[in-house]
NUDO-151117 format. One record per residue (C-alpha): residue number from 1; chain; y, z, x; residue in one letter. Coordinates in steps of 0.25 Angstrom, whole numbers, always signed. Layout:
N
- resi;chain;v;w;u;resn
- NUM;A;Y;Z;X;A
...
END
This chain:
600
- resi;chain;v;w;u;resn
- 1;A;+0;+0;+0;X
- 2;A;+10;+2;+11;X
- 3;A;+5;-9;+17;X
- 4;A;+10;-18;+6;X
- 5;A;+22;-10;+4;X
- 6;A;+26;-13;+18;X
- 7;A;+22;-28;+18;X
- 8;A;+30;-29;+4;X
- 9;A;+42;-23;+12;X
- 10;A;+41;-32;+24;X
- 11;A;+40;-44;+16;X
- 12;A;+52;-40;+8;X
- 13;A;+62;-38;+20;X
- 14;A;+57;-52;+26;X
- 15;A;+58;-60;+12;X
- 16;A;+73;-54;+10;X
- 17;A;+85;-63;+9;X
- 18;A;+94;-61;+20;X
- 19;A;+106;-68;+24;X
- 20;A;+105;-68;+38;X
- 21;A;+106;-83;+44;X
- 22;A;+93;-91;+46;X
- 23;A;+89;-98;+59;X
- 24;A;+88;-111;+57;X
- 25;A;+77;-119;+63;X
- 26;A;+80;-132;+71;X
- 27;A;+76;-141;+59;X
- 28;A;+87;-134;+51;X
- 29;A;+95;-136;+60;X
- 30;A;+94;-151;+61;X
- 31;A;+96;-152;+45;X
- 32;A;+108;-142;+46;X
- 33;A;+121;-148;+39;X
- 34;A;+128;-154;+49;X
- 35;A;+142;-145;+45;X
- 36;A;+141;-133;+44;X
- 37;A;+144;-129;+30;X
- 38;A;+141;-114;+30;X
- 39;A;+155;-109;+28;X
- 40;A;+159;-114;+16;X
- 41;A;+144;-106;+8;X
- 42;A;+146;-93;+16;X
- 43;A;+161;-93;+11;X
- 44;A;+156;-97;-3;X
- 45;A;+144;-87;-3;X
- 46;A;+153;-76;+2;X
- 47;A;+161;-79;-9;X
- 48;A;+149;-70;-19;X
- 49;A;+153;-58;-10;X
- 50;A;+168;-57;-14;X
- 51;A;+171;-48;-24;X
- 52;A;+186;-42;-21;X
- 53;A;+198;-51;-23;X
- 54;A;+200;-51;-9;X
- 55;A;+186;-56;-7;X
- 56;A;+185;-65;-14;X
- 57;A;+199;-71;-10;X
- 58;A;+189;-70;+5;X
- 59;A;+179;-78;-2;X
- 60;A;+188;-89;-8;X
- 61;A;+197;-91;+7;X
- 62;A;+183;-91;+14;X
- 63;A;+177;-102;+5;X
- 64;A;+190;-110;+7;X
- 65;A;+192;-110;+22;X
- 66;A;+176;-113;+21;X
- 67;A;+177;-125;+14;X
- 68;A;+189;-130;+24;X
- 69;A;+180;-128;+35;X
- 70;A;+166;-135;+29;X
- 71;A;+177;-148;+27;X
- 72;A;+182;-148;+40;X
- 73;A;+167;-145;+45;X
- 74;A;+164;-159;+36;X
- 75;A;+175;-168;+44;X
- 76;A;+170;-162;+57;X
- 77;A;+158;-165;+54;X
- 78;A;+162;-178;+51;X
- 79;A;+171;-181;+64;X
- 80;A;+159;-178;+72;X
- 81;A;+148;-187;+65;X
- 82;A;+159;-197;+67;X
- 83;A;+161;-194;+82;X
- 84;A;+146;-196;+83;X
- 85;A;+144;-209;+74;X
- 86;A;+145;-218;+88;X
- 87;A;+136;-209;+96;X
- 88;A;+124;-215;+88;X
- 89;A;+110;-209;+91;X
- 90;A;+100;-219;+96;X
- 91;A;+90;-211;+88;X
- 92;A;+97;-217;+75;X
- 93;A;+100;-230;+81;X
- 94;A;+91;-237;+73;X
- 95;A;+96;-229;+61;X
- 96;A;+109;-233;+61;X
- 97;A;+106;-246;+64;X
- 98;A;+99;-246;+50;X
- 99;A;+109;-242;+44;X
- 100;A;+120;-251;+50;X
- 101;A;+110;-261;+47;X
- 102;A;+110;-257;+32;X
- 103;A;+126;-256;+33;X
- 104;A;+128;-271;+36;X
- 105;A;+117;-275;+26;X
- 106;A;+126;-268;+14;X
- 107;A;+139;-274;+20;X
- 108;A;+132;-286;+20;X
- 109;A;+128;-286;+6;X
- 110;A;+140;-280;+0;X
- 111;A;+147;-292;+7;X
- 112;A;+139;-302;-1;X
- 113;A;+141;-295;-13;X
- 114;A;+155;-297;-12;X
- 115;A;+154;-312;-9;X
- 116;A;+146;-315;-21;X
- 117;A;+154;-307;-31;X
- 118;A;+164;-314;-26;X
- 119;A;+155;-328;-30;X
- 120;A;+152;-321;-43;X
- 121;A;+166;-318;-47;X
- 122;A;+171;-333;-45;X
- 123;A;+157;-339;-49;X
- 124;A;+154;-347;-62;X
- 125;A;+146;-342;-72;X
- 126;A;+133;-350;-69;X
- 127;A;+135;-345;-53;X
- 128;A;+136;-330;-57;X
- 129;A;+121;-327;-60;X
- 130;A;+115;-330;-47;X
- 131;A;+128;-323;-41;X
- 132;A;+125;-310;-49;X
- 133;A;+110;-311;-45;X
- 134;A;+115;-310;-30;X
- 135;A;+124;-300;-32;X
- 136;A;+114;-291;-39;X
- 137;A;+105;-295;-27;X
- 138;A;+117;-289;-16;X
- 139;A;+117;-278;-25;X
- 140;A;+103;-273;-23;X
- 141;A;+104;-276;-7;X
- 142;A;+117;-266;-6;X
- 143;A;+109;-255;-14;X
- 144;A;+98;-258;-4;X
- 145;A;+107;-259;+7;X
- 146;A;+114;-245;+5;X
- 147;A;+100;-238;+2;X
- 148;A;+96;-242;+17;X
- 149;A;+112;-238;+20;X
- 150;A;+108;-224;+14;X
- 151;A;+93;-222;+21;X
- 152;A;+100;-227;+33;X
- 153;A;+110;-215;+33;X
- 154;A;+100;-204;+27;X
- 155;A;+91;-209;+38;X
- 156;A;+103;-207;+48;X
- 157;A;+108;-194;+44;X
- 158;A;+94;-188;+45;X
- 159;A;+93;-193;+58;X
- 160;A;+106;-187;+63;X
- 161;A;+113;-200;+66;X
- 162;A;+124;-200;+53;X
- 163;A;+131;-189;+56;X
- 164;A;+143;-191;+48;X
- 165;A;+135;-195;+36;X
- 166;A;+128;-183;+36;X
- 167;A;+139;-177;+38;X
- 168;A;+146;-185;+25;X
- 169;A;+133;-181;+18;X
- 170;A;+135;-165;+20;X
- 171;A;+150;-167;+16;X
- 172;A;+146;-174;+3;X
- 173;A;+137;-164;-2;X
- 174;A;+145;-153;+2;X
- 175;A;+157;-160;-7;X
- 176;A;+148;-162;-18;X
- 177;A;+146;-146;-18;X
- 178;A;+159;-143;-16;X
- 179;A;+162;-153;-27;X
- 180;A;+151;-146;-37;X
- 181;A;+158;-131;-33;X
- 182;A;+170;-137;-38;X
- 183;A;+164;-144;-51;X
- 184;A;+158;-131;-55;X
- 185;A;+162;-119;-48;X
- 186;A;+153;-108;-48;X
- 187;A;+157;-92;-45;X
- 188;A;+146;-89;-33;X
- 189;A;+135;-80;-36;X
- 190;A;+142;-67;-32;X
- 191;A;+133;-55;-25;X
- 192;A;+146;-44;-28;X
- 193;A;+136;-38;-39;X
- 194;A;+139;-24;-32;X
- 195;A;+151;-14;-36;X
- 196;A;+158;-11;-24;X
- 197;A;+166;-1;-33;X
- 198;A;+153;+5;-38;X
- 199;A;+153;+21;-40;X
- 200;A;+139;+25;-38;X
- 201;A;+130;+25;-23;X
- 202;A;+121;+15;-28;X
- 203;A;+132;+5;-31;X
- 204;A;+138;+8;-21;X
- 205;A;+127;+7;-11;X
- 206;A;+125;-8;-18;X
- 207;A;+139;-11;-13;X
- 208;A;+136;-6;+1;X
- 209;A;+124;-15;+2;X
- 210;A;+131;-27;-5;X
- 211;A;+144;-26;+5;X
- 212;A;+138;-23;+17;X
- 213;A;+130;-37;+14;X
- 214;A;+142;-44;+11;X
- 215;A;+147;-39;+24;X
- 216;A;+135;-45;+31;X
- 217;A;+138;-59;+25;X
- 218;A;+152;-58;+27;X
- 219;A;+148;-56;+42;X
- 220;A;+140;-67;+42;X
- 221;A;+150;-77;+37;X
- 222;A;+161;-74;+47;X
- 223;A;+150;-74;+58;X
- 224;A;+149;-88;+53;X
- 225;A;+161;-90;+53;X
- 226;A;+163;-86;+68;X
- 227;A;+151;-93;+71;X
- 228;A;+157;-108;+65;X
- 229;A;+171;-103;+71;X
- 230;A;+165;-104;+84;X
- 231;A;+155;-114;+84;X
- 232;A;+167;-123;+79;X
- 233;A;+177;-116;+91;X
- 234;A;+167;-124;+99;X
- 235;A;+167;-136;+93;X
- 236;A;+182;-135;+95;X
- 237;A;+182;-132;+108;X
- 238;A;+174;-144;+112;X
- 239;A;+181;-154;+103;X
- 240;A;+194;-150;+108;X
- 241;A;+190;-151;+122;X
- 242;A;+184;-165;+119;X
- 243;A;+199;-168;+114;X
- 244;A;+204;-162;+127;X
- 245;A;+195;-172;+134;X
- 246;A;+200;-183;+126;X
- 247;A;+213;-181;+125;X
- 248;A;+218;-191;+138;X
- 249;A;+208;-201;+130;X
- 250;A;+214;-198;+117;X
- 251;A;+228;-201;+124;X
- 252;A;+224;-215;+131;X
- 253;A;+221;-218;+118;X
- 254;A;+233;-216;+112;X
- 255;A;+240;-224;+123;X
- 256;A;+230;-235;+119;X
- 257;A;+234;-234;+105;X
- 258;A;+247;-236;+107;X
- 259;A;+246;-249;+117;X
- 260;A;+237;-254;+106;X
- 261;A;+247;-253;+97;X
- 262;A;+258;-259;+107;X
- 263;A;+250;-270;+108;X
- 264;A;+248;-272;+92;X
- 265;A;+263;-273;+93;X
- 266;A;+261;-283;+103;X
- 267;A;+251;-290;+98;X
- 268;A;+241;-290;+107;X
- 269;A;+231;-279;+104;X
- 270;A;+217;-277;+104;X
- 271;A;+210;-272;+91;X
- 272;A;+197;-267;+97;X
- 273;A;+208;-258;+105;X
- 274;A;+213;-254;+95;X
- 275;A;+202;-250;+88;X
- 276;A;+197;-242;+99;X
- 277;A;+208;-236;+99;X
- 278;A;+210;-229;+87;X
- 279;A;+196;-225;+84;X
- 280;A;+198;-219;+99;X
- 281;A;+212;-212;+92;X
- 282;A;+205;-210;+79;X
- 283;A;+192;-202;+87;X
- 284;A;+205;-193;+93;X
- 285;A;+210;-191;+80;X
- 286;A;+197;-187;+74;X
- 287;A;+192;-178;+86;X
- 288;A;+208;-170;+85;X
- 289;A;+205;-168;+71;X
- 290;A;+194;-161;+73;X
- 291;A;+198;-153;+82;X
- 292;A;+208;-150;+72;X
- 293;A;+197;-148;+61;X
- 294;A;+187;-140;+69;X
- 295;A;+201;-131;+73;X
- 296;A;+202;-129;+57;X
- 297;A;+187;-125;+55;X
- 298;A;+188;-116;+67;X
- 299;A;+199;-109;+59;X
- 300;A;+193;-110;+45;X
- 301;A;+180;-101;+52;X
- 302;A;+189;-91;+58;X
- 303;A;+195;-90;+46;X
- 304;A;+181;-89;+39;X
- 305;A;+180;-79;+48;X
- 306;A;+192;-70;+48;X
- 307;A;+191;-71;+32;X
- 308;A;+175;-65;+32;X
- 309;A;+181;-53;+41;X
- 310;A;+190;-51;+30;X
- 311;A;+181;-50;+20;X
- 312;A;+171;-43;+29;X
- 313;A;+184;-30;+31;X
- 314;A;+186;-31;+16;X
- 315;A;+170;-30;+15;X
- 316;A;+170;-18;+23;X
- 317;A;+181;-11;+17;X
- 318;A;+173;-13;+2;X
- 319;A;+161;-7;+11;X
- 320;A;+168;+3;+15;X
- 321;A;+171;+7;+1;X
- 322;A;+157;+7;-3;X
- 323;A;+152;+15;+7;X
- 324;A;+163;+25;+3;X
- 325;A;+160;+25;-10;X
- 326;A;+146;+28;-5;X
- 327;A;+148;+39;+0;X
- 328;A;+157;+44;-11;X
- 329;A;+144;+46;-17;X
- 330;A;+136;+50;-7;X
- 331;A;+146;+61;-7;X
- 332;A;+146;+63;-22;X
- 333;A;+131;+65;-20;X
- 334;A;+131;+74;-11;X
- 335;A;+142;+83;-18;X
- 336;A;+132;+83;-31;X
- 337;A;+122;+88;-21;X
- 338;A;+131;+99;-15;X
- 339;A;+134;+102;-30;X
- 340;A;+120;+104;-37;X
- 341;A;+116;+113;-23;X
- 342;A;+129;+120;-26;X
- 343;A;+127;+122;-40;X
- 344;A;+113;+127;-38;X
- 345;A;+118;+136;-30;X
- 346;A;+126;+141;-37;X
- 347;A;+115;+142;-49;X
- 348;A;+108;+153;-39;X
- 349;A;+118;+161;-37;X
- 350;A;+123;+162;-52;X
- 351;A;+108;+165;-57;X
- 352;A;+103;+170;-45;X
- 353;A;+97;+182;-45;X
- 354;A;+92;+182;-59;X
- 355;A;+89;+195;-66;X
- 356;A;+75;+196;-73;X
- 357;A;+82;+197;-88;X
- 358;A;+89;+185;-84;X
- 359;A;+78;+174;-81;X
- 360;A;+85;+164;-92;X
- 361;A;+96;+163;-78;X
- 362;A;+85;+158;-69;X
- 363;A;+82;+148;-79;X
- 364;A;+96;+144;-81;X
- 365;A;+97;+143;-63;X
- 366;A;+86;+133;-64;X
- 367;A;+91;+124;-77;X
- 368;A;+107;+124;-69;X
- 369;A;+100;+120;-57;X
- 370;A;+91;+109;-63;X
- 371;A;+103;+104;-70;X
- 372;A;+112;+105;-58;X
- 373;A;+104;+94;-50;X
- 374;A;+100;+86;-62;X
- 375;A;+115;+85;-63;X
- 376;A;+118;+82;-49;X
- 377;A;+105;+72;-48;X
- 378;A;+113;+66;-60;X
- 379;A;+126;+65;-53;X
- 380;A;+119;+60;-39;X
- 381;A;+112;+49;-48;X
- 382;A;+126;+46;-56;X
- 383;A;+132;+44;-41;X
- 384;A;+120;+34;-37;X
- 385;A;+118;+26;-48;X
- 386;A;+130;+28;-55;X
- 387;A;+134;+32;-70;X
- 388;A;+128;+19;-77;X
- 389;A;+136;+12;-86;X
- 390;A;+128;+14;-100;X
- 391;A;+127;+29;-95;X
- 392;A;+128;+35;-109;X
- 393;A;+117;+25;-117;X
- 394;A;+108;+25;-106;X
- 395;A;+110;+41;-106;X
- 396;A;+109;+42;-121;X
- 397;A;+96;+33;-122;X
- 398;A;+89;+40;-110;X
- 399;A;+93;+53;-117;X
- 400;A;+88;+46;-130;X
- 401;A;+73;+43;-123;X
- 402;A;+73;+56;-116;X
- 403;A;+73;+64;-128;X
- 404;A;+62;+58;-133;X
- 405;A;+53;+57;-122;X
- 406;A;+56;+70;-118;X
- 407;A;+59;+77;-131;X
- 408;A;+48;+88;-127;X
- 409;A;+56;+91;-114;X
- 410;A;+69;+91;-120;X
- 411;A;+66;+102;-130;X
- 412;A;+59;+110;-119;X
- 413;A;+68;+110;-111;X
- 414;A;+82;+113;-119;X
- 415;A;+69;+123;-125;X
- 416;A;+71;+129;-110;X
- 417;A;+85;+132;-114;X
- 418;A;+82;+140;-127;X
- 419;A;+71;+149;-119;X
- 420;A;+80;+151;-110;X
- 421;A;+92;+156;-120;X
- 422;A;+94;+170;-126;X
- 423;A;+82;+170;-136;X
- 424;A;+73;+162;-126;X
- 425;A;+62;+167;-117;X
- 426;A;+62;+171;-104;X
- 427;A;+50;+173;-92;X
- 428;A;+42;+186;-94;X
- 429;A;+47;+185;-110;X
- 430;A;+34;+188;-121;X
- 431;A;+36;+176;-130;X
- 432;A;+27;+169;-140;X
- 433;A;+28;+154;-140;X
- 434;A;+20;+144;-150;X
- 435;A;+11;+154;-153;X
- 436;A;+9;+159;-139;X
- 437;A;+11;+171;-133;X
- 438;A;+15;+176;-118;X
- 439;A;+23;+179;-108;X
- 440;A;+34;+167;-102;X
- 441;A;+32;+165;-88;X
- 442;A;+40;+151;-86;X
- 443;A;+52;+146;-93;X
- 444;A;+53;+132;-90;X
- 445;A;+63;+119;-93;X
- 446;A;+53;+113;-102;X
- 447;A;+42;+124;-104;X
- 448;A;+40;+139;-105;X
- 449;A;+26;+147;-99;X
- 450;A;+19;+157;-106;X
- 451;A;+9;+167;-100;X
- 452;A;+0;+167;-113;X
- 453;A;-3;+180;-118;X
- 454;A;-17;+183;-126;X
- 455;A;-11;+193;-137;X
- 456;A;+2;+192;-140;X
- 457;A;+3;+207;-142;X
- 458;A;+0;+211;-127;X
- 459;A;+9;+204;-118;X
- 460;A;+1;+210;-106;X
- 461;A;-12;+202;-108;X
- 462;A;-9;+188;-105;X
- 463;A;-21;+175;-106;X
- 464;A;-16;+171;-91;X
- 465;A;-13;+156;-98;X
- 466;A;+0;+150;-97;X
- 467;A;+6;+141;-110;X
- 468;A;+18;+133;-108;X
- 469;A;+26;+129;-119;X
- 470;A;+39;+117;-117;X
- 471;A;+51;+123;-122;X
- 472;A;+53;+115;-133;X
- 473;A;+47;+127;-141;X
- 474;A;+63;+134;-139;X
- 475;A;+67;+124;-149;X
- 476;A;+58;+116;-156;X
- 477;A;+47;+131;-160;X
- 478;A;+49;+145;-157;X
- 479;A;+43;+156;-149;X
- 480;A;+44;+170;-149;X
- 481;A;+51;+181;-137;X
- 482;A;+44;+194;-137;X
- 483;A;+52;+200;-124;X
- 484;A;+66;+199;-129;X
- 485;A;+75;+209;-139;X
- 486;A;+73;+205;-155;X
- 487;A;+59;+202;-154;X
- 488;A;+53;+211;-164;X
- 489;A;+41;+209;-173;X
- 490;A;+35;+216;-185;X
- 491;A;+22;+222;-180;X
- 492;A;+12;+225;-191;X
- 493;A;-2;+235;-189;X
- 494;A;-12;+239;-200;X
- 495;A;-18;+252;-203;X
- 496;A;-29;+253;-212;X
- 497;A;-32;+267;-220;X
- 498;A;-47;+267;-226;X
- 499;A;-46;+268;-241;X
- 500;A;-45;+281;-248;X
- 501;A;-35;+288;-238;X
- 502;A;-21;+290;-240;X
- 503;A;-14;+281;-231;X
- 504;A;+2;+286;-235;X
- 505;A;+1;+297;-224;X
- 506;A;-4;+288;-214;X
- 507;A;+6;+279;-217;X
- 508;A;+19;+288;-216;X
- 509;A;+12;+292;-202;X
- 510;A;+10;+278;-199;X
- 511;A;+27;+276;-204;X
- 512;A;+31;+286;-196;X
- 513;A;+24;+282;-182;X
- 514;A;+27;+268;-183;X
- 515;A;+42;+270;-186;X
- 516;A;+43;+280;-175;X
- 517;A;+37;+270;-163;X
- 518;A;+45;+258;-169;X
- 519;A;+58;+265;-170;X
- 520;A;+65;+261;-158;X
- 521;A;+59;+246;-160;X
- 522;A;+65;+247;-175;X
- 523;A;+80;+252;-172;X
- 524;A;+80;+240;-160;X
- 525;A;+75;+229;-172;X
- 526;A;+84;+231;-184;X
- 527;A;+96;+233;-172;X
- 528;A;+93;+220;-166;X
- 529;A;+90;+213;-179;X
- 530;A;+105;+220;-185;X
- 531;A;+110;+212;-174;X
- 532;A;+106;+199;-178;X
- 533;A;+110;+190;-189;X
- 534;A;+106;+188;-202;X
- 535;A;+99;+202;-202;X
- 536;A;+96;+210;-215;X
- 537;A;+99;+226;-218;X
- 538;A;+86;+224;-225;X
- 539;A;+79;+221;-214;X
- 540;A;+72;+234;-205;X
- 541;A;+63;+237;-194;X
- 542;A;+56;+249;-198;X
- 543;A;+41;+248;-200;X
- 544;A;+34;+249;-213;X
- 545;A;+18;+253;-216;X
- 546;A;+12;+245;-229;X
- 547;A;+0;+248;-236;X
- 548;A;-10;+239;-241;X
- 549;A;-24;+240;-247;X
- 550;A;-36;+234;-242;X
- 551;A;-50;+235;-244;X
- 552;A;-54;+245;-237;X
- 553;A;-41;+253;-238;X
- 554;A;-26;+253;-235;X
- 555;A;-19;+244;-224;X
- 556;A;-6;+252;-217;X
- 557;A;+2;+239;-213;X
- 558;A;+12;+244;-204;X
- 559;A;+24;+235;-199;X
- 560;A;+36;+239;-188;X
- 561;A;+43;+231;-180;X
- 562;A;+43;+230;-165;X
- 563;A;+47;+224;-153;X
- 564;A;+38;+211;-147;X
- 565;A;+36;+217;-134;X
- 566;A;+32;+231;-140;X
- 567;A;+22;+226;-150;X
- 568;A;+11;+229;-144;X
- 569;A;+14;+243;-139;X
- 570;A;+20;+247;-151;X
- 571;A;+6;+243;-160;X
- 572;A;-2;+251;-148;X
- 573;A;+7;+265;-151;X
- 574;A;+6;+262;-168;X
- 575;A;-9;+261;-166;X
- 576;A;-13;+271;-157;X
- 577;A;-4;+281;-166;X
- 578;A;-10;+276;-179;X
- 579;A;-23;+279;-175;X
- 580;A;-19;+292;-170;X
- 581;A;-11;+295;-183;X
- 582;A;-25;+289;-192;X
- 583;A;-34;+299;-184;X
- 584;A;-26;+310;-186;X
- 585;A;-27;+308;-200;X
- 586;A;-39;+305;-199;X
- 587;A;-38;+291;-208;X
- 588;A;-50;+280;-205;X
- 589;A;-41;+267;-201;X
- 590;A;-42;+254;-194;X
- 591;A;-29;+248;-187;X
- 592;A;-27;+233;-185;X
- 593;A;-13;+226;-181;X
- 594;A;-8;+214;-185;X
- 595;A;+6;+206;-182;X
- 596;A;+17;+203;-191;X
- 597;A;+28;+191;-187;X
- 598;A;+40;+196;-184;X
- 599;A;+49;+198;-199;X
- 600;A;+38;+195;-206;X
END
């Protein structure tokens, strides 16, 4: 598998665009343009990286100046496959005696078509069939006659030996381009898709990237430029030294020129002298302007040049505002960190230490520190991605989805909440939930541990299992708090007297006891129940003894109120003295207990 991955990885990098230049091999070099045309795309492809006024007012100069220096490249070009039109090869000897051969056969025909449409504009009527029929004849031998023109050329070219139509050839299409760019103009496919203005790291870090790219192709155009800008300088240099050289021949020529035309005046002049004379001044003529030409393109690259350093400073200074804002947020990350620490900090020493009766505070340390760093890993992801533009529908339906995917969680954990308020539950507390009984041991976000007791009368016999309940049972059922003040219950036990015995005494005994051991739990109930709303005069606390018959006798239901946590040591001492109380009077009784639910 890492094998894989690795091989994936290499082939990626290696298969990668790049815009580093390409070596060419000697056969691409052979069927390179012959001018070089490269300034006017770079200054036209640099134009999809301009995206301030002031670059683009760069990219529009650039493109100008490039086109002014691919025209005057074209008439070097030109001079130079002129210069070299006498110097034949004698490789292509035998072509371009094909196609002077082809030359002379046109001229010949089109010659003769002109002598017989003379003959058929002055012939009589009978005369001008057979006229027609040869002239239709000289028509098919000039179409044949320029095809063989045209092999004869393409055969040329391709062999090197027509410079200057090659040369005519490259100019045309590049017109034709040029003409089509101006037919329908087309915005260039711009790359600017980045925000340089962008507020979060991620944008902002795009922009970095984007601009430091830009950078390395701005770099590679002036170098271009530089590079043409020299390689002409040379050219130059040798042409101007070559008009240095011929300067004392350009001068005889001169003199030549003006003794020829003395003897014009005269008339005895020669007109092969002449000739040669002017195509000697012309050639003078040609090779000063271009000197002249190559002087222009020389200035044009440095221009180039000087004009891609521009745009490279404005580009650095737009990087350099990038990288700023980077680390604007960098910094804004790093306060947030400092902030969350700081704030948990400050949590532990606000609820640190926490007193035993106080366990609800620990909880509340925990819930601020959770909160604190969800809040800052909020912030952190707010400054990296930043705050997205449909913020509140995106929030309102992820909210939406949430809810009902997590509807359980939810209500456990705002349960976590009520538990943890004044009526709630706390670890150690004697509570009864869904029907179970035991002691809390773990208060959690989303659920609550019980240590399961066997008989919820006895809370010092636990079963050993734990049972966990979510939260939701805070809000959505109901449980009961046995450890806390104002959890009273009516407890109920029953006393059965054999028949045939007077049970009156033993129940005025029985009156007395119970009223005398729940006396304290009685004052405590109707104080705390006077205290709460809604609460009726009518309503009391003091216990009461019921007789009811049965088969076997009469059934003592006695009922008192007590505390939860007292329950079971209060039913104890009521027993133990009962019995006492029966064998002193000697009665014959059995005592069983049962529970009643608290106001009932």
């Amino acid at each position: 598998m890492i094998g894989l991955i690795l091989a994936a990885t290499a082939g990626f990098i290696v298969t990668r665009e790049t815009n580093r230049p390409r070596t060419r091999s000697t056969a691409a070099a052979a069927r390179a343009p012959i001018v070089d045309e490269r300034p006017l795309p770079t200054a036209r492809a640099l134009a999809a990286l301009a995206i301030t006024p002031e670059e683009q007012r760069f990219s529009q100069e650039a493109a100008r100046i490039a086109d002014r220096e691919v025209d005057l490249a074209f008439a070097d070009a030109l001079w130079r496959a002129a210069e070299k039109r006498g110097n034949q090869d004698p490789a292509n000897r035998e072509l371009n005696a094909k196609l002077q051969l082809a030359q002379t056969a046109l001229a010949d025909v089109q010659s003769r078509q002109e002598e017989v449409k003379a003959k058929l504009a002055t012939a009589k009527p009978n005369e001008k069939a057979p006229l027609q029929e040869r002239l239709d004849l000289l028509a098919a031998e000039q179409s044949l006659d320029e095809d063989e023109i045209e092999d004869a050329q393409e055969d040329l070219v391709k062999a090197g030996g027509d410079q200057e139509g090659a040369v005519e050839r490259q100019r045309d299409q590049h017109e034709a381009v040029e003409h089509e760019s101006e037919q329908h103009p087309s915005q260039p496919p711009t790359t600017a898709t980045v925000d340089l203005n962008a507020s979060d790291l991620a944008g902002q870090v795009r922009a970095w990237i984007w601009l430091r790219n830009k950078k390395a192709r701005l770099e590679a155009a002036r170098n271009e430029a530089e590079e043409m800008a020299n390689t002409l300088g040379e050219q130059h240099g040798i042409l101007q030294q070559r008009v240095r050289e011929e300067k004392p021949k350009k001068e005889e020529a001169k003199q030549r020129s003006a003794e020829l035309r003395q003897q014009a005046r005269a008339g005895v002049g020669s007109v092969e002298g002449a000739s040669t004379a002017v195509s000697s001044l012309r050639h003078f003529a040609t090779e000063q302007k271009a000197l002249s030409d190559l002087a222009k393109r020389i200035q044009d690259e440095q221009e180039l040049q000087q004009l891609y350093g521009n745009w490279l400073d404005a580009t650095a200074d737009q990087q350099r505002t990038v990288l700023h804002g980077v680390l604007r947020s960098m910094l804004w990350m790093l306060l947030v960190v400092v902030l969350v620490y700081a704030g948990g900090r400050l949590l532990d020493h606000l609820f640190n230490p926490v007193a035993p009766e106080q366990k609800h505070l620990a909880s509340l340390r925990k819930v601020g520190r959770y909160a604190l760093q969800a809040v800052g890993v909020l912030v952190i992801a707010f400054v990296i991605l930043g705050v997205p533009a449909e913020a509140p529908t995106i929030i309102g339906l992820a909210g939406a989805g949430l809810t009902v995917a997590l509807k359980d969680f939810i209500v456990g954990f705002f349960g976590w909440f009520v538990l943890l308020g004044r009526n709630g539950i706390r670890v150690g507390d004697w509570v009864e939930i869904n029907g179970v009984v035991g002691e809390v041991i773990e208060i959690g976000l989303l659920r609550t541990v019980l240590l399961e007791t066997g008989n919820w009368t006895d809370t010092g016999h636990p079963t050993g299992r734990k049972v966990a309940f979510m939260n939701g049972f805070a809000i959505e059922g109901h449980f009961f708090n046995f450890s806390t003040a104002g959890q009273w219950l009516w407890d109920e036990l029953q006393v059965e007297m054999a028949q045939g015995e007077n049970p009156y005494p033993l129940v005025e005994s029985i009156q007395r006891l119970v009223e005398e051991e729940t006396r304290a739990a009685t004052a405590q109930a109707e104080q705390e129940w006077s205290k709460s709303a809604g609460y009726r005069e009518s309503l009391t606390a003091a216990p009461s003894i019921h007789l009811r018959p049965t088969a076997s006798g009469v059934e003592l239901q006695i009922r008192y109120i007590t505390s939860a946590n007292e329950r079971s040591i209060t039913r104890s001492k009521l027993y133990e003295k009962i019995v006492a109380m029966m064998r002193e009077t000697k009665s014959a009784a059995s005592v069983s207990g049962a529970v009643v639910a608290p106001g009932k």
